[in-house]
C-alpha positions in Angstrom: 14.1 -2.6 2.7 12.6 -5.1 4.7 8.5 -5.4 4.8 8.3 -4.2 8.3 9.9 -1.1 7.3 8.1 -0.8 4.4 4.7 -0.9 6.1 5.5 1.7 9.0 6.7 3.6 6.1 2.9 3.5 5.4 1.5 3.7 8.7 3.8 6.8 9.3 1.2 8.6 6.9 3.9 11.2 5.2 4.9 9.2 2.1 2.8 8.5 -1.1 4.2 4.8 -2.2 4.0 3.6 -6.4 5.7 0.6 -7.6 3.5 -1.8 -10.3 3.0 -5.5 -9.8 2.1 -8.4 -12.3 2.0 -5.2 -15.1 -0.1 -3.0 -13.0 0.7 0.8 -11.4 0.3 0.8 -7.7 -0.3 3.3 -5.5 -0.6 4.0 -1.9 -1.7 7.6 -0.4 -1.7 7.8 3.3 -3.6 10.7 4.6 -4.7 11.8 7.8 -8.2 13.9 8.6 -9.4 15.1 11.6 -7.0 12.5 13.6 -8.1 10.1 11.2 -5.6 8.1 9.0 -7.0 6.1 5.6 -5.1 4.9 3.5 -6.1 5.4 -0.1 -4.7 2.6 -3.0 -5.2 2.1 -6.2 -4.6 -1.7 -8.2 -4.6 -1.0 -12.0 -8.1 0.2 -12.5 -9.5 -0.7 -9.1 -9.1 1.4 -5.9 -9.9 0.8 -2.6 -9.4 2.6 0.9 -8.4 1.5 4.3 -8.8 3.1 7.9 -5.6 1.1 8.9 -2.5 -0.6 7.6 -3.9 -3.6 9.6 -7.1 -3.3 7.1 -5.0 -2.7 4.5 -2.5 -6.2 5.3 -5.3 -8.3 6.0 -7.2 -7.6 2.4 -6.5 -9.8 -0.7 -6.5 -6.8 -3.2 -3.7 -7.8 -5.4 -5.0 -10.5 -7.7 -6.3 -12.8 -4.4 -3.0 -11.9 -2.7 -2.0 -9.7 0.6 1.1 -7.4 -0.1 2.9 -9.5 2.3 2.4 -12.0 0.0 3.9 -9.9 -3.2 6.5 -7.8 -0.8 9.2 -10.3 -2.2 8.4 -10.0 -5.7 7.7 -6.3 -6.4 10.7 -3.8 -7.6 11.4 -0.1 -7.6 9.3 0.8 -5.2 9.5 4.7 -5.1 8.3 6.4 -2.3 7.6 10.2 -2.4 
């Protein structure tokens, strides 16, 4: 899957994403509230949450890197 599709896969809000990078279980749990979409992640032990996949892009929360930047490198991403 390319990363374009992957991230409207995300911004399309209906699909709870896992995959683990560098060791660690991923997660990404779209959900929309009142009109409102976040996006809620988790990194290992840390979590975080977004108010848009643009927020979400733009932030270095993997080890000092932007998913963009591990897209490439990440396997079995299972999307639910």
């Amino acid at each position: 899957m390319k990363y374009s599709e992957f991230i409207s896969i995300i911004d399309d809000c209906c699909n709870d994403i896992v995959f683990s990078y560098r060791g660690k279980k991923v997660g990404i749990f779209p959900q929309v509230s009142n009109g409102e979409k976040e996006f809620h992640t988790y990194y290992g032990d840390l979590s975080k949450n977004y108010h848009s996949v643009a927020d979400f892009e733009a932030d270095t929360f993997f080890d000092g890197y932007k998913i963009a930047d591990i897209y490439d490198s990440i396997n079995d991403i299972f999307i639910s």
